[in-house]
Residue, then its C-alpha position, 0 to 999 in steps of 0.5 A: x136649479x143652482x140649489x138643486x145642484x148644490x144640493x146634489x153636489x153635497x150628497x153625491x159629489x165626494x170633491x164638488x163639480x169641479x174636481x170631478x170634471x177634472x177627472x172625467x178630462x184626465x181620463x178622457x184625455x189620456x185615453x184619446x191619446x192612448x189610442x191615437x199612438x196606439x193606432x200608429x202603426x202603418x205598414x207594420x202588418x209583417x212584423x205584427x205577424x212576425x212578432x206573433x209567431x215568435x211569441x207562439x215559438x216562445x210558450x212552444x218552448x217552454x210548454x204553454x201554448x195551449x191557447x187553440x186548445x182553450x178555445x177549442x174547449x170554450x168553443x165546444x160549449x155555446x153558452x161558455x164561449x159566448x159568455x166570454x165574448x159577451x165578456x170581452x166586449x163589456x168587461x174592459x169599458x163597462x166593467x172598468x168605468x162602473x169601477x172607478x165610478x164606484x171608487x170615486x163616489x164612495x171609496x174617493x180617498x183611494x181613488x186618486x191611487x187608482x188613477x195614477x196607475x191608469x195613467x201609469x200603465x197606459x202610457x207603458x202600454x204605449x211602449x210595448x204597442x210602439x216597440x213590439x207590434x203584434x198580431x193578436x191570436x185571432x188573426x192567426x189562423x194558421x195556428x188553429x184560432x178563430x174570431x169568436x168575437x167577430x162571429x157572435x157580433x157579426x162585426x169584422x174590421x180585418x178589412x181596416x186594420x190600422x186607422x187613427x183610433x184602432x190597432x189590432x196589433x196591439x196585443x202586447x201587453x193585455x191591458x184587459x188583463x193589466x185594467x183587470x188586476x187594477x180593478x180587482x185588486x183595489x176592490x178586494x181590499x176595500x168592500x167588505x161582503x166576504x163574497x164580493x172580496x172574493x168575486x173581484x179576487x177572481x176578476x183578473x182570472x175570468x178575463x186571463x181566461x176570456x181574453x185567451x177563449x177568445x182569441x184576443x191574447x197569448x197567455x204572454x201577453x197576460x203575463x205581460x199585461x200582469x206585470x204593468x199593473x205591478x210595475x204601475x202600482x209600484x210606481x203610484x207608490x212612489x207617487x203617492x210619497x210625492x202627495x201622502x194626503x191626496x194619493x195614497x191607497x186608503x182601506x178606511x179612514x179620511x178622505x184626502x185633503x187634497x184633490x188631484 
């Protein structure tokens, strides 16, 4: 048995049990805390609202609040409309942990990039939950929004709004679209098929359109959720100066010299 695992351990594991552990508990770690203080937001059901509709005031006056007619228009067409919510169920999770799987069995030398900007823009992300609460478009049925998602599962938790591990006003900024651009981007750089740089070049696209047909988010809030994957990519730069051997994006090349 230990040598069956040996074995498995030299074909598979690019840094051996140990460092693969160590980033299954980083990741689980931050994400658990990511959604405990994410979920810190009692009493703040007013100034969800509130924050909603100034940003709703906000693309009114610069001429981009076509969300309703977006999702009018997806909603107009059954598989369309269910496509995106299959979408929007799968594509933050399963999408995202198969990616960084990938990364880190076969592309491991760029990995350790890509984590540090998880971990980067989750805790920004943290920031905006904490300081600008804010109800996402769905629970904002005055403006013309409808809970797609709630109708093609069945599943409505408006009942509960806020508890330890759940915030619905958590809206600014989009991390669907922000852990889509991270994604995206790296494995446009690093497969090599034609094809696929294009499908994952589009990625972040087809979930900004998601996100908005389903009423989960304000085009702001793409922009924002944009913003802190550029702003984490920055940062990781700095990072990997700290680290060159062990947190620098690499297309080809050696695999790092030292775990992270």
């Amino acid at each position: 048995m230990v040598r069956a695992l040996r074995t498995i351990e030299r074909r598979v594991l690019p840094r051996g049990w140990v460092d693969l552990a160590r980033q299954v508990l980083l990741f689980a770690a931050a994400y658990y805390a990511y959604q405990i203080v994410r979920g810190v937001a009692d009493g703040q059901v007013a100034t969800a609202a509130w924050n909603a509709t100034k940003i709703i005031n906000l693309e009114q006056s610069l001429n981009m609040f076509a969300e309703p007619s977006v999702q009018a228009w997806a909603s107009s067409t059954e598989w369309i409309i269910h496509f995106a919510d299959w979408m929007y169920l799968n594509s933050h999770f399963v999408v995202t942990f198969g990616a960084l799987l990938y990364l880190y069995l076969l592309r491991n030398a760029s990995f350790y990039f890509v984590r540090n900007m998880f971990m980067v823009s989750m805790g920004i992300a943290l920031l905006g939950y904490a300081l600008y609460p804010t109800a996402p478009p769905r629970l904002m049925p005055e403006w013309g929004f409808t809970d797609s998602v709630a109708t093609f599962t069945g599943v409505r938790v408006e009942n509960e709004p806020v508890s330890a591990l759940l915030n619905l006003y958590a809206a600014v900024p989009s991390m669907h679209v922000c852990f889509a651009l991270m994604i995206g981007c790296s494995l446009a750089r690093l497969v090599r098929p034609r094809p696929l740089k294009a499908v994952w070049a589009l990625y972040p696209f087809l979930v900004t359109f998601v996100v908005v047909a389903t009423g989960n988010h304000y085009f702001l809030d793409a922009v924002l959720g944009a913003l802190t994957a550029a702003i984490s990519a920055l940062l990781a730069q700095q990072l990997a100066r700290t680290r060159p051997q062990a947190w620098s994006f690499r297309r080809r090349g050696a695999e790092a010299e030292a775990a992270a």
